[in-house]
PATORLUM-172527 format. One line per 5 residues: number of its first residue (from 1); their letters; for each residue y, x, z of C-alpha. Coordinates in nm, 3 decimals, always signed. Layout:
NUM	A	Y:X:Z  ...
This chain:
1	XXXXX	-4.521:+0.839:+4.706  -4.785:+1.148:+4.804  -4.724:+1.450:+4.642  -5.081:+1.658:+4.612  -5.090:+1.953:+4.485
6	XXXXX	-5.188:+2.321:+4.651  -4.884:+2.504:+4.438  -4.646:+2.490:+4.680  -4.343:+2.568:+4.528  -4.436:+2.332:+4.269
11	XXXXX	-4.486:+2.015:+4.485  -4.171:+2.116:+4.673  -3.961:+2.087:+4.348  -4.124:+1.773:+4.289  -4.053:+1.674:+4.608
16	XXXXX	-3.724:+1.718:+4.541  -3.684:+1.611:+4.213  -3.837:+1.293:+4.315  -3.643:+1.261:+4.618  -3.287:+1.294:+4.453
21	XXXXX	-3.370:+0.908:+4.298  -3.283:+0.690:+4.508  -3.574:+0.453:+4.391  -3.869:+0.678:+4.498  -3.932:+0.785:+4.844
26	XXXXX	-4.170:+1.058:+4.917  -4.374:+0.977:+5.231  -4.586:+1.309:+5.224  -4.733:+1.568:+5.057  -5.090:+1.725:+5.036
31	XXXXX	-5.201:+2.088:+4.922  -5.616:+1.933:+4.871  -5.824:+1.697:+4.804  -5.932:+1.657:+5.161  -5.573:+1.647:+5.273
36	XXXXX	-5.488:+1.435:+5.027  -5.742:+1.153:+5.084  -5.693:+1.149:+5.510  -5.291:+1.108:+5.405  -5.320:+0.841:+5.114
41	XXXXX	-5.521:+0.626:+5.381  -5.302:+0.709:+5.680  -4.977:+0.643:+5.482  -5.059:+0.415:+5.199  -4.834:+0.499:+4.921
46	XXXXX	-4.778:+0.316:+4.651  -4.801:+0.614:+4.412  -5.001:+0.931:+4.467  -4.863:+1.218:+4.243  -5.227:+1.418:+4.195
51	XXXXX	-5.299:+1.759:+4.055  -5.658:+1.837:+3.904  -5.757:+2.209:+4.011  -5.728:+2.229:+4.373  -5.906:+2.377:+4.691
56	XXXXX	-6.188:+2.210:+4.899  -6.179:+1.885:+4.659  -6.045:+1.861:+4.362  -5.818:+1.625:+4.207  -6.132:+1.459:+3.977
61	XXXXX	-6.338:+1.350:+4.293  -5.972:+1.249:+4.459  -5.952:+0.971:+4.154  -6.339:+0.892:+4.214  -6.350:+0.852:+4.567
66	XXXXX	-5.977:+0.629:+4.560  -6.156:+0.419:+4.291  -6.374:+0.318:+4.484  -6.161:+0.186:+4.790  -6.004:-0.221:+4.815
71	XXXXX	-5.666:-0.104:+4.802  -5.558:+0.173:+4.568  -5.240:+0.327:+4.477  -5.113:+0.424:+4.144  -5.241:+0.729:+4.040
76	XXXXX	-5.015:+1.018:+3.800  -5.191:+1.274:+3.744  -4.950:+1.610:+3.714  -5.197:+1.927:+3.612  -5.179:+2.244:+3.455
81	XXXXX	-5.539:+2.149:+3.266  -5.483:+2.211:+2.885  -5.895:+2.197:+2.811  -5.980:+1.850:+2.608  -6.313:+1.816:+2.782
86	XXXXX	-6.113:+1.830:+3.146  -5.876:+1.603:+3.002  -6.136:+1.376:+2.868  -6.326:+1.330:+3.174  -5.994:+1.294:+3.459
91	XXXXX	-5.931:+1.004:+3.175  -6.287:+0.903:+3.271  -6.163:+0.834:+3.580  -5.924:+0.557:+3.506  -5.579:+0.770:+3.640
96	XXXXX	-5.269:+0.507:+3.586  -5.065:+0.809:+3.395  -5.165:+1.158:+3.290  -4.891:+1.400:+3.253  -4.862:+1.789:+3.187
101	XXXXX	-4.685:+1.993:+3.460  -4.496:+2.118:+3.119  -4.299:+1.771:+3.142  -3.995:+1.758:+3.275  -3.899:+1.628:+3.578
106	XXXXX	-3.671:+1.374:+3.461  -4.001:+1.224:+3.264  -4.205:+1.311:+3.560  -3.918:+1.052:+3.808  -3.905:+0.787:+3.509
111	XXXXX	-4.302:+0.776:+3.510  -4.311:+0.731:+3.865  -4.031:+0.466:+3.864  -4.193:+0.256:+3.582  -4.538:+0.257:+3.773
116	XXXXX	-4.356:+0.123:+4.098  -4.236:-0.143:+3.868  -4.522:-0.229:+3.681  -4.816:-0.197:+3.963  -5.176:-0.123:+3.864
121	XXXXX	-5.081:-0.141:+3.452  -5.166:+0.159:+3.282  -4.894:+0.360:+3.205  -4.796:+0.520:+2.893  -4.486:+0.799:+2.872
């Protein structure tokens, strides 16, 4: 799993949250878009943890330019974004999960762990 998100403290509880399952293994984590995209090619995880608002390249053209690559990984979006049009269009996009950063992380780990199971199925917590 890649962690992206430029709140660092954030992804690092994540990180950790995530980590503490023994079913989910964290392979990196990005702080932009930019970042984000070199690692998820470098690393291919199977799940790519992906906030919206971020520096350099944002979370939207993350999802736009993964779509459009053979292989793609599972994609939860984690954001902050309460604004239905924002919302509307990351759905747009096609993201397997969208979750707020409001959930809990015990949601956040059972999300992840069900899209490991289930592949490229949309995802519905």
């Amino acid at each position: 799993m890649l962690i992206v998100d430029d709140d660092a403290p954030f992804a690092h509880a994540m990180m950790t949250s995530l980590s503490e399952d023994g079913r989910i293994d964290v392979v990196g984590t990005a702080a932009d878009g930019d970042e984000a995209l070199e690692l998820s090619k470098a690393l291919r995880p199977d799940v790519m943890l992906l906030d919206l608002n971020m520096p350099r390249l944002d979370g939207y053209e993350v999802m736009h330019r993964i779509n459009q690559r053979a292989e793609q990984p599972t994609i939860i979006v984690l954001t902050g974004v309460t604004d239905h049009d924002d919302l509307d269009r990351a759905a747009r996009l096609k993201p397997d999960a969208l979750l707020q950063k409001t959930t809990d992380a015990d949601t956040v780990v059972l999300g992840v762990v069900l899209a490991l199971g289930l592949g490229k199925h949309p995802l519905s917590i």
